[in-house]
C-alpha positions in Angstrom: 8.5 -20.1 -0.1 9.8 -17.0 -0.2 13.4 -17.7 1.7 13.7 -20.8 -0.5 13.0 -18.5 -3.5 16.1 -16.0 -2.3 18.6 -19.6 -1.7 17.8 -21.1 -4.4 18.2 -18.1 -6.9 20.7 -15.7 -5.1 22.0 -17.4 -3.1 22.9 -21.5 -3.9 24.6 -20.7 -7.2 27.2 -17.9 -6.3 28.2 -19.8 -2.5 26.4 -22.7 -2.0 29.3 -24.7 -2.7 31.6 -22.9 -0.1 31.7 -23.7 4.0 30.4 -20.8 6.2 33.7 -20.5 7.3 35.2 -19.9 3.4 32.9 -16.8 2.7 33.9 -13.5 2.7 32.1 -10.4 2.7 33.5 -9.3 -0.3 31.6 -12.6 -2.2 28.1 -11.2 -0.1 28.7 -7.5 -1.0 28.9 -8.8 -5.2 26.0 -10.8 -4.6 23.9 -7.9 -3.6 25.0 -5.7 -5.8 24.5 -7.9 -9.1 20.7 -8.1 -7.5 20.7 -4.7 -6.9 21.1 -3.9 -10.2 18.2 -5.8 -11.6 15.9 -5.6 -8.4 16.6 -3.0 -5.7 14.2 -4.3 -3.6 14.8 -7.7 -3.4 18.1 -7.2 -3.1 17.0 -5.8 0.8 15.6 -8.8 0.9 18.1 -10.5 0.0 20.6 -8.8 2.8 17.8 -9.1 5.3 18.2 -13.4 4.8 22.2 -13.2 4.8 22.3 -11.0 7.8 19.9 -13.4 9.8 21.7 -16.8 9.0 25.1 -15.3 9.9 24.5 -13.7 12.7 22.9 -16.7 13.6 26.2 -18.7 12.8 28.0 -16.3 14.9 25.4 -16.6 17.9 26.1 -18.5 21.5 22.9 -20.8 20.1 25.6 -21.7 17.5 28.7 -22.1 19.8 28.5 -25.7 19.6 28.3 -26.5 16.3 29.0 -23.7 13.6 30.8 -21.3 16.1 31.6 -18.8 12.9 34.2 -16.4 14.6 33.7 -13.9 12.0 30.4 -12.5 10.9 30.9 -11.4 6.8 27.3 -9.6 6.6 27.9 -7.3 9.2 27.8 -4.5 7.3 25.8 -5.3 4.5 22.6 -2.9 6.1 25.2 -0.5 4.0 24.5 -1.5 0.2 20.0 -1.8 1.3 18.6 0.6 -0.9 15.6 3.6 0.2 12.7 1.7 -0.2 10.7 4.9 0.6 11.0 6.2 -2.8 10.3 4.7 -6.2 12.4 4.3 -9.6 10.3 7.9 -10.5 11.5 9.6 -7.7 8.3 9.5 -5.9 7.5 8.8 -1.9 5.9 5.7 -1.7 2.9 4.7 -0.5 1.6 7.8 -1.2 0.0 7.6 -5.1 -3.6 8.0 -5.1 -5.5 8.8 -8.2 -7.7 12.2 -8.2 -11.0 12.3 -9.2 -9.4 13.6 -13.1 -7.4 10.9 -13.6 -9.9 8.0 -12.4 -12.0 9.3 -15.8 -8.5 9.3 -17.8 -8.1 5.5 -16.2 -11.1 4.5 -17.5 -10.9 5.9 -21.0 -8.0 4.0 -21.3 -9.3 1.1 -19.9 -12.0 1.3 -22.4 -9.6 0.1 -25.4 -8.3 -3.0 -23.6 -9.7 -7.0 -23.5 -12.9 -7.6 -21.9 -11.0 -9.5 -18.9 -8.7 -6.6 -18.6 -11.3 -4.2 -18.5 -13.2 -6.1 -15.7 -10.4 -7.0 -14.0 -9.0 -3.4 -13.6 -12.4 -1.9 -13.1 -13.1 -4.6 -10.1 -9.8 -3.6 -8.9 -11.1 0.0 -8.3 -14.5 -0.8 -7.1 -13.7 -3.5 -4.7 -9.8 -2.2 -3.4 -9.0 -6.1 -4.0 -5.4 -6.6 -5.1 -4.7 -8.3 -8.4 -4.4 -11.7 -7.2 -7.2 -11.7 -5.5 -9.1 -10.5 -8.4 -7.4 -12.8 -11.0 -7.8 -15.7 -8.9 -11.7 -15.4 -7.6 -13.8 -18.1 -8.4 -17.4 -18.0 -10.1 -18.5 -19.8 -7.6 -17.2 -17.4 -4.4 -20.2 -15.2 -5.5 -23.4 -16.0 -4.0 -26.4 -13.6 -3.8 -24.4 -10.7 -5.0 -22.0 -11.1 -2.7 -18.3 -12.1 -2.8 -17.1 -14.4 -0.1 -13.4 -14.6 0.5 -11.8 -18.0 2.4 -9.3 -16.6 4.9 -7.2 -18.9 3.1 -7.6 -16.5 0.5 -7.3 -12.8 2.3 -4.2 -11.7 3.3 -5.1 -11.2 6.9 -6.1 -14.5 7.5 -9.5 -13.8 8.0 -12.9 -14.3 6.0 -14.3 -11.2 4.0 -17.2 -10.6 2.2 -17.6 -8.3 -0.6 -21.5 -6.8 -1.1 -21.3 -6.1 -4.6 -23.4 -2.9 -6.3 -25.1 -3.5 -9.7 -22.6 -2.7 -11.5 -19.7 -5.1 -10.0 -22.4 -7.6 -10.4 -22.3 -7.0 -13.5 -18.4 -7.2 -13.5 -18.1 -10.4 -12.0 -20.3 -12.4 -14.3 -17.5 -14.2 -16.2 -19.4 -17.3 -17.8 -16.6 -20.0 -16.6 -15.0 -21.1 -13.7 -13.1 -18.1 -12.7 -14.0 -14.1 -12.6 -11.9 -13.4 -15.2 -10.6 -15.8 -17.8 -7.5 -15.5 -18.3 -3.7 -17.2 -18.6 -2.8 -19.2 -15.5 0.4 -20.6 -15.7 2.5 -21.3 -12.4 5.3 -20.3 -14.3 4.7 -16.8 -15.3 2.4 -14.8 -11.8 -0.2 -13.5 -13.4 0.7 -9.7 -12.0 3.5 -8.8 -14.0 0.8 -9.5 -17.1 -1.4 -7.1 -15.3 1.7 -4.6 -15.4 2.3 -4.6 -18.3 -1.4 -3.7 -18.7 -0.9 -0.8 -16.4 1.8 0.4 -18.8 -0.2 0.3 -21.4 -3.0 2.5 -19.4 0.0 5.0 -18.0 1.1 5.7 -21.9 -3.2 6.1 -23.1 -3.9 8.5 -19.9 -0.9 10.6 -20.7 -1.8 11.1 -24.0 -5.1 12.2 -23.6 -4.1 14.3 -20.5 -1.4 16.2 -23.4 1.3 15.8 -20.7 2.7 13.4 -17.6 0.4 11.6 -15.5 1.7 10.1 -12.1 3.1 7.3 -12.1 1.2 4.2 -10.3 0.7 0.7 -9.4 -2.1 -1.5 -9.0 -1.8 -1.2 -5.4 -2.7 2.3 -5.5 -6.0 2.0 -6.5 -6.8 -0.2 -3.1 -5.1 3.3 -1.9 -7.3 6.1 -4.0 -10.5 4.1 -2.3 -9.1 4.4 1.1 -8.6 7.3 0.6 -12.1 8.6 -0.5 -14.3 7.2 2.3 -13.7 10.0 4.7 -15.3 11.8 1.7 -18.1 9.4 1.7 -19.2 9.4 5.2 -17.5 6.3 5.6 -16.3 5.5 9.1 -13.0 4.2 9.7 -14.2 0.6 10.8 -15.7 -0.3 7.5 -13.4 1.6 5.8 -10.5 -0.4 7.1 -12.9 -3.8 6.9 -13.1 -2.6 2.7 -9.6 -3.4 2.8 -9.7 -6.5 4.6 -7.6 -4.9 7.5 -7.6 -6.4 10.6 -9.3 -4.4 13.7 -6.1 -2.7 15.9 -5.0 -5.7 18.5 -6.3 -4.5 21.8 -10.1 -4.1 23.4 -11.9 -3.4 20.2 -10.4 -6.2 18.5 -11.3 -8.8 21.7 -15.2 -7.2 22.1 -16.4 -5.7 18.8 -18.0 -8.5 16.9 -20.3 -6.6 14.9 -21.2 -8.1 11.5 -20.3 -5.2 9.0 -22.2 -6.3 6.1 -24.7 -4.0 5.8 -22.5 -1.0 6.9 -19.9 -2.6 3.9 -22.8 -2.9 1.5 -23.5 1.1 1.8 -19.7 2.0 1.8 -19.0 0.0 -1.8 -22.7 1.8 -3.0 -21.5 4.7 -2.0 -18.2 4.5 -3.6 -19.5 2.3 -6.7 -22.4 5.1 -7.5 -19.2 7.9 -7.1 -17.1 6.0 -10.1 -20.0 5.1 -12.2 -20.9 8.7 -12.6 -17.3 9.3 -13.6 -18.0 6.4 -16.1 -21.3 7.7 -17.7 -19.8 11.3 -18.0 -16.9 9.9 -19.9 -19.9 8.4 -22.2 -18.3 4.6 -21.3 -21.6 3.5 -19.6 -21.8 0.7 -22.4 -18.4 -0.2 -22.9 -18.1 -0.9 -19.1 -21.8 -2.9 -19.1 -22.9 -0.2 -16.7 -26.6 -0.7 -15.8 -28.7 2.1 -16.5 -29.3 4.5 -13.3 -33.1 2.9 -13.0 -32.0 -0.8 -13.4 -29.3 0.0 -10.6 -31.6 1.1 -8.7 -34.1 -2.0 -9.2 -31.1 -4.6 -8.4 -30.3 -2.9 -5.0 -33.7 -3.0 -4.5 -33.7 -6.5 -4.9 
């Protein structure tokens, strides 16, 4: 879906028309950088796909019917842009949110639509990316717990989500889906979510009186990787939170534990840490956060 995306918008209009034998690299080095321009990543992208299918023209496997002489993307791996640091200057991959800013997220949380509000704060408990969250069904959540198809994960694999109390609480959306929202297969639902996260960036630096760090929704699933050392967490379930797959190898092949109960005590753990960020921000209410003793009861249960 993906390569089809790149030909049909990159690609098809500017040399679709020509023979393999008619381009130049001069039209493949404008192509990339008009993307460029717009979308530095995708651009890469888009010079990974050209690189492939000429070299692949220019290949003995092509000898006898293409047999392209001269390869025009050779040395296009010239215009790919750094992918390892962001439009703010920052390494990637490296944003996590401290235990300061978590509070400033949800005080600026607290202003937006209830989906938004559930959406994001699910997004933090459960490390699930925005997809996954926008696109959960009511009916996925069974006894408290959130069962993913592996059609659904990532990985491939089934995963189940124990909920606390309070995501419990999160998750009750009174219709079909989680959270009620637009669906149209014409706009993906994240970039509504981004410009969400704008709106959140702009709140937490004004109540912070200066700069906060730039993030993405995908650093959230980040900040609560990144805690669970703190939480006596080990690496197994941390990784299983995530919906990683085990390393291939002899622990993949024999370990067939069922982490259920080890993932029900992680996302406690981790749920009980933000909830007492929540209450001292005095957003218990907003956030439908059960009261400490009626948490206690539901786990119980």
């Amino acid at each position: 879906k993906d390569k089809l995306a790149i030909f049909t918008r990159d690609i098809e209009p500017r040399i679709g028309a020509k023979s393999v034998y008619e381009v130049k690299e001069s039209h493949l080095v404008a192509m990339v950088k008009a993307k460029a321009m717009v979308a530095p990543v995708r651009a890469n992208r888009l010079i990974a796909e050209l690189k492939v299918f000429f070299n692949w023209c220019c290949s003995l496997d092509a000898s006898d019917s293409i047999a392209l002489e001269v390869n025009p993307a050779t040395r296009l791996h010239q215009l790919a842009t750094d992918e390892t640091v962001d439009a703010h200057g920052n390494r990637k991959n490296t944003r996590t949110l401290s235990d300061a800013e978590i509070g400033l997220f949800f005080q600026a949380l607290a202003v937006e639509r209830e989906t938004y509000r559930r959406g994001f704060a699910l997004m933090l408990l459960t490390a699930c990316r925005i997809q996954e969250i926008a696109q959960a069904k009511a009916s996925s959540i069974r006894d408290g717990v959130w069962y993913r198809e592996a059609s659904d994960v990532k990985n491939g694999e089934d995963h189940a989500i124990p909920l606390g109390a309070w995501g419990r609480a999160l998750a009750v959306g009174g219709s079909e889906w989680v959270l009620p929202c637009e669906r149209d297969a014409n706009k993906p639902q994240r970039y509504v979510w981004y410009k969400v996260r704008d709106r959140l960036i702009k709140r937490m630096t004004e109540a912070n009186g200066g700069p906060v760090g730039h993030w993405k929704p995908h650093d959230l699933r980040r900040t609560v990787r990144s805690n669970t050392r703190r939480f006596g967490i080990d690496h197994l379930t941390a990784e299983a939170m995530l919906a990683h797959k085990l390393p291939a190898g002899v622990e993949r092949i024999y370990d067939r534990h069922d982490p259920i109960d080890d993932l029900r005590r992680a996302y406690g753990a981790w749920e009980a840490h933000l909830a007492a960020i929540v209450r001292e921000a005095g957003l218990g209410e907003v956030f439908g956060l059960p009261a400490p003793q009626e948490a206690e009861i539901a786990e119980a249960a």
